[in-house]
Every structure is written in C-alpha cells, then in structure tokens.
C-alpha positions as CSV (number, residue, x, y, z in Angstrom):
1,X,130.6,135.1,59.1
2,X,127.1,136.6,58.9
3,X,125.8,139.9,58.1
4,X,124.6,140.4,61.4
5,X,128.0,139.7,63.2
6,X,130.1,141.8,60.7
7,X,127.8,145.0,61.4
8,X,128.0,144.4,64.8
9,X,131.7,144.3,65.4
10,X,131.8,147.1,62.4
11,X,129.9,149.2,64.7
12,X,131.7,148.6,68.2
13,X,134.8,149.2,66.6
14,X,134.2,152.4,65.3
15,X,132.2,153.5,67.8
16,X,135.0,152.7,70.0
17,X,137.4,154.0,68.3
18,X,135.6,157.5,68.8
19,X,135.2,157.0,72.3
20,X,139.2,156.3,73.0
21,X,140.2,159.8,70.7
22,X,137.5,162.0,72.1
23,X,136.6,160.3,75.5
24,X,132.5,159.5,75.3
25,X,130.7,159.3,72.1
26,X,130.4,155.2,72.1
27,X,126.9,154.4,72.6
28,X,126.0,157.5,70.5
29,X,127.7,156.1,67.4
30,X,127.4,152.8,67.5
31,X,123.7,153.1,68.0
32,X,123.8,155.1,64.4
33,X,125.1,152.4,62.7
34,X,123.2,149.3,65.0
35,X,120.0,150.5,65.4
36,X,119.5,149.8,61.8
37,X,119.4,145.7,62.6
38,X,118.5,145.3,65.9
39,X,116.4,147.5,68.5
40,X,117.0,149.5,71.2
41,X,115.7,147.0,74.0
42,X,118.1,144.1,72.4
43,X,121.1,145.9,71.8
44,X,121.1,148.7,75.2
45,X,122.7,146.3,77.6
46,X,125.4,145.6,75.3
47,X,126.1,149.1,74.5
48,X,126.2,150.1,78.2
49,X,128.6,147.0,79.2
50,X,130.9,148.4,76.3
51,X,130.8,151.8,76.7
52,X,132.0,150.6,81.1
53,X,134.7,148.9,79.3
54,X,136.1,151.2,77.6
55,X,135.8,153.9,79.8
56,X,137.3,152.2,82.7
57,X,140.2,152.0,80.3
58,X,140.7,155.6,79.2
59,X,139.3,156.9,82.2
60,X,143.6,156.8,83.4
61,X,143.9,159.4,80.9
62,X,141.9,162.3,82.7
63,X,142.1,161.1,86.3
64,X,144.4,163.5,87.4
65,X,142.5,166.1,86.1
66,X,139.2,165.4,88.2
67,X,137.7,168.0,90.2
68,X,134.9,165.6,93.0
69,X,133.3,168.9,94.1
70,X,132.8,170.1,90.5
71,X,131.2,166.4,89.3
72,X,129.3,166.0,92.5
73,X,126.4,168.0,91.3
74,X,126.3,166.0,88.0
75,X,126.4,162.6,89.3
76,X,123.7,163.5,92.1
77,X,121.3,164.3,89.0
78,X,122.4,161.7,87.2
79,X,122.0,159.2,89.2
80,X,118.3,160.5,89.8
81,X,117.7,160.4,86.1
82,X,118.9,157.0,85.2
83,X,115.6,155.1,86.7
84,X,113.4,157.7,84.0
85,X,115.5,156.0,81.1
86,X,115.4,152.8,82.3
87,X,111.6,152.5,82.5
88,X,111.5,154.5,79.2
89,X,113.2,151.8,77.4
90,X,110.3,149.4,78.9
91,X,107.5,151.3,77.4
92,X,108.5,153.6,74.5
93,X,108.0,151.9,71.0
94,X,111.3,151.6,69.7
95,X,110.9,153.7,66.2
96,X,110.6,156.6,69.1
97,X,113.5,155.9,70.6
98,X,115.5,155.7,67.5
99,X,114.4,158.7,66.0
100,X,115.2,160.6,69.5
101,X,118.4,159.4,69.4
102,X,118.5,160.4,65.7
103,X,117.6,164.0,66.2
104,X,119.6,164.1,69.3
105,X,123.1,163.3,67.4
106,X,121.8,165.7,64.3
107,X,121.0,168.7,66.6
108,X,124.1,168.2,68.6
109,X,126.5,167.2,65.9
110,X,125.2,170.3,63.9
111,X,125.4,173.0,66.3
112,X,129.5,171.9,67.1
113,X,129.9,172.2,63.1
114,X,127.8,175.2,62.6
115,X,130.0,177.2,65.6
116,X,133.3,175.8,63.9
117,X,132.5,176.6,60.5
118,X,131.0,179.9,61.4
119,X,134.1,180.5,64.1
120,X,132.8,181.7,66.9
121,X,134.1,182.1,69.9
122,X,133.6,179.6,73.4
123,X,130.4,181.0,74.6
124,X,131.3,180.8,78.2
125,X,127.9,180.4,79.6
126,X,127.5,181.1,83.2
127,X,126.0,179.1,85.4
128,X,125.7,177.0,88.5
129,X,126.0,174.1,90.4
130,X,121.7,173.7,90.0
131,X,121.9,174.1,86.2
132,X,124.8,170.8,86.1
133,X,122.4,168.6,88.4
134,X,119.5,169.6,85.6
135,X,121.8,168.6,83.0
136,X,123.2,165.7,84.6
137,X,119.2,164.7,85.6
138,X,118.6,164.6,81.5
139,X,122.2,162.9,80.8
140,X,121.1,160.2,83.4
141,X,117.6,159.3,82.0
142,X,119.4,159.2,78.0
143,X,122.2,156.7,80.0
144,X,119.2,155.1,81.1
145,X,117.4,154.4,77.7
146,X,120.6,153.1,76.4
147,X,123.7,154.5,78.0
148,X,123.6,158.1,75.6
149,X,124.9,160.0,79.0
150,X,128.0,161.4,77.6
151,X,126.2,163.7,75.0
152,X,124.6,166.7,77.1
153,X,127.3,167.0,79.9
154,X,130.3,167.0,76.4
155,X,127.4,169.7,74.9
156,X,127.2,171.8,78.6
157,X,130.7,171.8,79.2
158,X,131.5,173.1,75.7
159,X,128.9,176.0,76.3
160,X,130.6,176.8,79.3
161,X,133.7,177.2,77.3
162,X,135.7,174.9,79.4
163,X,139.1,173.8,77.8
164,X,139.3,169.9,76.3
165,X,140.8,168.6,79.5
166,X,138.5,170.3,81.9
167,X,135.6,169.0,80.3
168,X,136.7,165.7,79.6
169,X,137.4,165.6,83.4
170,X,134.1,166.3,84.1
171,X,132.2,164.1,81.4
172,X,134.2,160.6,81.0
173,X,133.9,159.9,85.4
174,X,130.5,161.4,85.1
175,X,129.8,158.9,82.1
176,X,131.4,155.7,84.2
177,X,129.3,155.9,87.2
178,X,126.1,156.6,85.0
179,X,127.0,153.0,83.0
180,X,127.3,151.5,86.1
181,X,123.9,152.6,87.5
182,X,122.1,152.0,83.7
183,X,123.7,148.9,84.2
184,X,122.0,147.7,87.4
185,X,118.8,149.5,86.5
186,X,118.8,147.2,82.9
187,X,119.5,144.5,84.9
188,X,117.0,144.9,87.2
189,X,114.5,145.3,84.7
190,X,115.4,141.9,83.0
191,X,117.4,143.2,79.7
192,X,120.6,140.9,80.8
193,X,120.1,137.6,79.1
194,X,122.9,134.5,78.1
195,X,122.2,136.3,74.6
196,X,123.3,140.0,75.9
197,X,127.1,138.0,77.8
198,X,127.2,136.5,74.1
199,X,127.1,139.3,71.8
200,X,129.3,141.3,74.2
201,X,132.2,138.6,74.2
202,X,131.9,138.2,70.2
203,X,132.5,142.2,70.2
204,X,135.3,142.3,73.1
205,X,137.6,142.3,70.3
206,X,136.3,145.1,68.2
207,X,135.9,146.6,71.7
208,X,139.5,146.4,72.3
209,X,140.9,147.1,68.9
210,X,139.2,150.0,68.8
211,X,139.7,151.8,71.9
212,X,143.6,151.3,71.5
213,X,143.6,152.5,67.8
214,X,141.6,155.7,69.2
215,X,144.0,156.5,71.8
216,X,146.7,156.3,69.9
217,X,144.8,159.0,67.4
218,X,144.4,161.0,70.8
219,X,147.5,161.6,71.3
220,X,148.7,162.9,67.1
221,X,146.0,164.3,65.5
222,X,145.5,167.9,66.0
223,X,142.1,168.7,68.3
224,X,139.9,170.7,65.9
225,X,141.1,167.5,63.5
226,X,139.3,164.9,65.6
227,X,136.5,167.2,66.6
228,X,135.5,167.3,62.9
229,X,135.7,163.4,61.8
230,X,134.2,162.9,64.8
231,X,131.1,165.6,65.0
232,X,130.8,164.3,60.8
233,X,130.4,161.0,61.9
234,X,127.6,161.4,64.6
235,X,126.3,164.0,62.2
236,X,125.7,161.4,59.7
237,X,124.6,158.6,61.4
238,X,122.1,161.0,63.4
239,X,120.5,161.5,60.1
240,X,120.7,157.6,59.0
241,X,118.1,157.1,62.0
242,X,115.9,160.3,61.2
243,X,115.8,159.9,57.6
C-alpha cells in the first residue's frame, strides 16, 4: 500500500470520525492533514462527496430537532454563496487557498479554546434573520471552494449561545444541502473525473469506519470532552497549513 493511499484513508477516517461525534468538521480536518499531498482542485470533489455521505447518515440524529423557518434564511444565503466558491477554486492559486483554510481553522479553533480556557460565559449575540443569510452567504462560498460550510454557521450559532442540539439542528441540514449544491457547482465546472469516483470508493471504508466509531463517541463522552479533542485537532492542523 502506498504512501499516498495510507494518508488518504488516514485522513477520511479521522476527519470522519470528527464529523460523526460533533456533526460537521469533515472537510475542515481532513483538508489539514490532505492538503499536505495533493491540492485543493484534486482532492475538493472528494471531500464534498464524503462529507454528503456522512452527513446523510448522521443527519437522523438531529432531524427531530429541525426548525425550516429558522434554516430558511441560512440555506437562502447559502445557496447564493456556493457559485463564489466554486469559481474561486477555478482561479485562486492553490497555496492561497490552503493557507485560508489554514488561518480559518487557527482563528476559529483558537477562539473556542481561548473562551473555554478563560470560561466565559455563551455570549448570546443578538441578531436576525439578515445577519444568518450573511453568514450563510460566506458558509456557501467556503462549501463552494471545497465543501468548508460547516465552520461559520457551528462558529454563529455558538455566538448566539444556542445549546448543542439547537445548533447542530441548524448547521448539519444547512451543511447537507450546501454539499449537494457544491456538488453540482464542481461538477459543472469539470472537477468530477473517473479519478475523483476512484479515490472516493478506495476511502468509502475509512468513510464508514469512521463515522460509526464517532457516533458511538457521541453518545459517552462528556460534551466539553469532545469539544476539546476536537477544537485541538483543527487547531493543529490549522497551523500545519499556515506554518
């Protein structure tokens, strides 16, 4: 087994394994570790195919829990943003894209560590149906570049100081119909090739181990126990693509 392959199905399997204990976070972590063998324009439709995958999965797990009138505004922005992405990933070199992505999980990561370790309190930001289309808008064009739309609505919720299953309610269906629109935007702009249906089936099962083994952490360990291995973990790889 080559290199190559063993990094690959290192990666989707941990990167899935964070998205079945903490409900997003796949493409986010999996680009940490893969962006460091292949580029952003080779590996973004597999990344988006897996992160649909695994979210159709574990979606089950917060359907109750959806609230349409409160995701409307996100998908509506969303779905507006994804097309920005998309043609972003046709034209941006791909040493910016990595280190976006890069500062993106470092700033993100560390502000969720800094407000644990400091211990404040939920901020409970105000705000409005406008301000979740804006940040669904920005969500949609990172889902775009490479499926990253779970990041800013899993960020905006926590600012609102929504509890785990509100917010998860809000960004895992928001993150499913963005991969499916990344995914026909990609496909349109000719990133599917025979290569892309390969490399996904070689990590379906990585994909699958994964996401079981992560639910199954979902529902023992302790919430603020996840959130740190977890926020580590982006944290790390944020700065692996910066550095």
């Amino acid at each position: 087994m080559s290199f190559d392959l063993l990094a690959l199905l290192g990666g989707c399997f941990i990167a899935a394994f964070c998205s079945g204990l903490a409900g997003f976070a796949f493409n986010l972590v999996a680009a940490g570790i893969l962006y460091h063998w292949v580029t952003p324009q080779e590996i973004a439709p597999v990344l988006v195919l897996g992160s649909l995958l695994i979210q159709s999965v574990t979606l089950r797990v917060v359907w109750p829990a959806i609230r349409w009138p409160v995701l409307k505004p996100y998908v509506f922005g969303g779905a507006l943003g994804t097309p920005f992405g998309v043609w972003a990933l046709s034209v941006v070199e791909a040493r910016v894209i990595v280190g976006g992505i890069g500062l993106l999980l470092v700033v993100y990561a560390g502000f969720m560590l800094a407000r644990i370790a400091l211990r404040l309190a939920p901020p409970k930001l105000a705000a409005g149906s406008r301000a979740d289309a804006v940040v669904g808008f920005l969500a949609g064009a990172l889902g775009g570049i490479g499926g990253f739309s779970g990041a800013l609505p899993a960020m905006w919720t926590d600012l609102k100081g929504l509890r785990k299953d509100e917010a998860r309610a809000i960004f895992q269906p928001f993150i499913v119909v963005m991969q499916i629109i990344a995914a026909a935007g990609l496909a349109y702009a000719g990133f599917f090739t025979l290569e892309t249906a390969k490399t996904l089936l070689m990590a379906l099962p990585a994909l699958a181990l994964g996401t079981w083994l992560g639910l199954q952490a979902y529902r023992v360990i302790p919430a603020e126990g996840f959130r740190l291995v977890l926020l580590g973990l982006l944290f790390l790889s944020g700065l692996s693509l910066v550095l």
